[in-house]
N, C-alpha and C positions, 0 to 999 in steps of 0.2 A: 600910706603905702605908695610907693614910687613903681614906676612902668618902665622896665629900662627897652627900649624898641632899636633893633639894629637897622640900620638900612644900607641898600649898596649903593656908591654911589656911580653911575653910568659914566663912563669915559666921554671928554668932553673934547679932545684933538684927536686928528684924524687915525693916526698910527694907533690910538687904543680902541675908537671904535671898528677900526679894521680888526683887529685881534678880540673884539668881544665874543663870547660865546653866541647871539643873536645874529651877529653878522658874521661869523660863520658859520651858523647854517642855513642864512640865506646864499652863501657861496656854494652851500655843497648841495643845497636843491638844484642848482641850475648847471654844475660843475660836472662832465661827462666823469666817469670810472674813474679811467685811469690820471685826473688831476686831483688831487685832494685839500679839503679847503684851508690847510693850512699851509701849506704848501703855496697857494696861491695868495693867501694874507700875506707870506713873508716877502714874495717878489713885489706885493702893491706895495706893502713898507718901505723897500728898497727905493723902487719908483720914485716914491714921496724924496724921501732920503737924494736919493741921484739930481733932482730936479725940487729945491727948495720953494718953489715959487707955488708949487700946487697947494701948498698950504695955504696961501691967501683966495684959492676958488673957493667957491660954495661946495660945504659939505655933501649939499643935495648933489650936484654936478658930479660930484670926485665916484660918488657914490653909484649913481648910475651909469658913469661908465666903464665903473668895476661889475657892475653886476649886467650888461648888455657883455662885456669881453668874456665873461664866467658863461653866460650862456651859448656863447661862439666856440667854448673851447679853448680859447690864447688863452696866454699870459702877459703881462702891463711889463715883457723883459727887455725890450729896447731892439729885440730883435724881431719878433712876430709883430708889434704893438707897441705904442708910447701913450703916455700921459701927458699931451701940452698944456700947460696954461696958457689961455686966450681971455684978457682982463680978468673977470672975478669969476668965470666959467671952463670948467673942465673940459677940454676935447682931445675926444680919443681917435688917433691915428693906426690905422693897420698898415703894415708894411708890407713890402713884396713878398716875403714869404710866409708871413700870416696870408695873406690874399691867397697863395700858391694851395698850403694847408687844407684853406677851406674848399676853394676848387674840386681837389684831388677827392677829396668827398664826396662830390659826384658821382663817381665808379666809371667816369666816361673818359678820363684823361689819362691818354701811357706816359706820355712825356710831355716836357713843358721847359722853353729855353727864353729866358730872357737876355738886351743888353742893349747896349747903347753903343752908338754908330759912331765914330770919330774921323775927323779928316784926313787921319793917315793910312786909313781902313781899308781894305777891298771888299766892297759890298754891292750885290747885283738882289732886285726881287723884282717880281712877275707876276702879275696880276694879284697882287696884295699878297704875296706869298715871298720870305725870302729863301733865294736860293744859292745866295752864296756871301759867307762872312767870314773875312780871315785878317790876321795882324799879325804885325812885328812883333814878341816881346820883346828883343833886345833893343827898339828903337822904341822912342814916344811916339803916344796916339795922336799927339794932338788933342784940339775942344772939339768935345761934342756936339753933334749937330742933328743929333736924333735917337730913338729907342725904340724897341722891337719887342713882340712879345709872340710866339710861335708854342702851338700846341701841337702834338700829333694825337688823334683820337685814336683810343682800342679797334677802331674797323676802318683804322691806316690813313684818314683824312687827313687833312691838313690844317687850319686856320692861322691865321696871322693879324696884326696889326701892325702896324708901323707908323712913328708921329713924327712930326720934327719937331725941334728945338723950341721954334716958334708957339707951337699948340702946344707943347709941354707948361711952356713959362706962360701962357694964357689961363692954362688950368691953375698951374700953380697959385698965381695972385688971386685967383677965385677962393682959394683955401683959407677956413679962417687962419690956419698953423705956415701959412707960406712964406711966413719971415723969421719963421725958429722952427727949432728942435729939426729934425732929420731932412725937413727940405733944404735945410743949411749946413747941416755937418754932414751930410751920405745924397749932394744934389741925383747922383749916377742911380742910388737904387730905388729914390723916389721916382725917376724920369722912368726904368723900367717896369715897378709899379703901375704907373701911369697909362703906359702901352699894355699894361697885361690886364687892368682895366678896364678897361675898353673893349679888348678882347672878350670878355668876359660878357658881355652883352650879347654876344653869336654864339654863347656854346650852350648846351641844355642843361639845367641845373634842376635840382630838385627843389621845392616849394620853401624847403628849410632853409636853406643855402641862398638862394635867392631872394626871401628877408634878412639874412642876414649881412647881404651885400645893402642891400637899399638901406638898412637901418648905420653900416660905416657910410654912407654918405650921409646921411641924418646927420651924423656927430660931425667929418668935419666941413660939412657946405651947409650944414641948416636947412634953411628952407629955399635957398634957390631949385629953379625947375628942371626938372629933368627932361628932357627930350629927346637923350636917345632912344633909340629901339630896344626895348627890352629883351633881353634874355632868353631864351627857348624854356619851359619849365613845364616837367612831365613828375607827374607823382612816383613818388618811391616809398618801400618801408621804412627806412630811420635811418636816413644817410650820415645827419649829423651827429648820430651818437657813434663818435669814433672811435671809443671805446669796443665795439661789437667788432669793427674792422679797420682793422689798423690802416693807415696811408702807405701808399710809397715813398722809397726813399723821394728825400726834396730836391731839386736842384740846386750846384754848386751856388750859383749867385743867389744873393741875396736882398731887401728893403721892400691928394694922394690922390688921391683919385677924383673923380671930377664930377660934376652935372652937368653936363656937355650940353651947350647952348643947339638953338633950335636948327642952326646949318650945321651938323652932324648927322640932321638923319640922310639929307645927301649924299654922305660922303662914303 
C-alpha cells in the first residue's frame, strides 16, 4: 500500500516569502487600518525590484525592517522610506516626509516647513528662529550652505533648527547609507530631513512616536551614541494608530538623521 503525502513547499527568495500567506499576516498585525497587507507586500516587491542589490542582504535584515516600517505606518516607496543595502545588511532610511507623517501624529503640530538655504538666498533668523527666507526663481540658487526646519505649534509657538552644511555632511558620513541611495540622488531632502531631526528632540511627542524615532536611528546609525537631549514625551491614548485620526495635509517639500555626538547638547 503506498502513502501518497502532499507537502507545500515555503518560498525560498525574498519576493515569495514577501507575498506568503504567514508573512502577511505578520504585516497585517502590525499594519494601522487604513494600509493593508497586501498592498504593502506589493510596494516591498517593488522596493526589491527598484534596487537589485537588496537581494544579496540577509533575509533576516530585509525582514525586519519591513516589519519595524509596518509597525510605523510607511511604506518601503522611496518616498516616505527606502530600503539600502549596506554590505549583506538591510537598512532602513526614513525620509523627510515619512519623519513629517509621524510627527504630525503628535496632535501638537499645525504646520511644519522645511529647506535649505543657498548663497543666492535672502535669509535672516533670531535667536534659533527663522524669520525671513525668500529666492529668485528665475535666477539660480546657487550651493547650498545650510537647512532649516521650523514648526509652528497648535498654541502659535514657534520652534526651529537651523544646521549648516558642515554639520549636515558630518552627520551624513556618520550614516551607514551616506554613500548611496537618497543621500546621493535627493542630497537637498536629506539635508532638510536632517534639520527637521533635530528639531524633533524640542518637541513633545507621545511614548509611540518617540520609539519609533529612536528605533530609525537604530537602523541607520546602529549603535553609535546618542547625546542629544531627548524629546519632551507626555502620554497619549493611541497617537500612532493613524488610522483613528487622519494627519494633515503634508508639506509641499519633500525627503538621515543622526546620533548627534556629545557637543550637541551645547548647542
Amino acid at each position: 500500500m503506498t502513502t501518497d503525502i502532499t507537502t507545500t513547499e515555503k518560498p525560498r527568495d525574498l519576493k515569495g516569502m514577501i507575498a506568503s500567506p504567514a508573512m502577511q499576516a505578520q504585516f497585517a498585525a502590525a499594519l494601522p487600518k487604513h494600509l493593508s497587507p497586501e498592498r504593502f507586500g506589493r510596494i516591498a516587491i517593488t522596493a526589491l525590484t527598484r534596487t537589485p542589490k537588496l537581494k544579496e542582504c540577509s533575509q533576516e535584515s530585509v525582514f525586519k525592517c519591513l516589519l519595524d516600517l509596518s509597525a510605523m505606518g510607511l511604506e518601503p516607496d522611496g518616498r516616505h522610506a527606502h530600503l539600502i543595502p549596506y554590505g549583506k545588511e538591510c537598512t532602513l532610511i526614513i525620509d523627510y516626509k515619512g519623519l513629517v507623517a509621524l510627527v504630525r501624529r503628535s496632535g501638537e503640530v499645525a504646520k511644519i516647513h522645511a529647506d535649505i538655504v543657498c548663497e543666492h538666498d535672502e535669509f535672516d533668523h533670531s535667536m534659533g528662529e527663522v524669520t525671513r527666507h525668500t529666492f529668485d526663481l528665475k535666477t539660480g540658487r546657487g550651493e547650498p550652505y545650510a537647512a532649516y526646519a521650523q514648526v509652528t505649534l497648535k498654541d502659535g509657538s514657534v520652534q526651529a533648527a537651523i544646521m549648516s552644511k558642515a554639520e549636515i555632511e558630518a552627520i551624513r558620513k556618520r550614516s551607514r547609507a551616506g554613500n548611496t541611495g537618497p543621500w546621493v540622488s535627493d542630497w537637498s531632502e536629506m539635508a532638510k530631513k536632517t534639520a527637521f531631526r533635530r528639531l524633533t528632540k524640542w518637541l513633545t511627542l507621545s511614548p509611540e512616536i518617540a520609539d519609533v524615532i529612536a528605533k530609525v536611528d537604530e537602523h541607520e546609525f546602529g549603535g553609535m551614541r546618542d547625546a542629544t537631549p531627548k524629546a519632551h514625551i507626555l502620554p497619549t491614548k493611541n497617537p500612532f494608530r493613524i488610522d483613528e485620526q487622519e494627519p494633515e495635509a503634508q508639506p509641499e517639500t519633500p525627503a538621515a538623521d543622526d546620533k548627534w555626538e556629545a557637543e550637541e547638547v551645547s548647542k
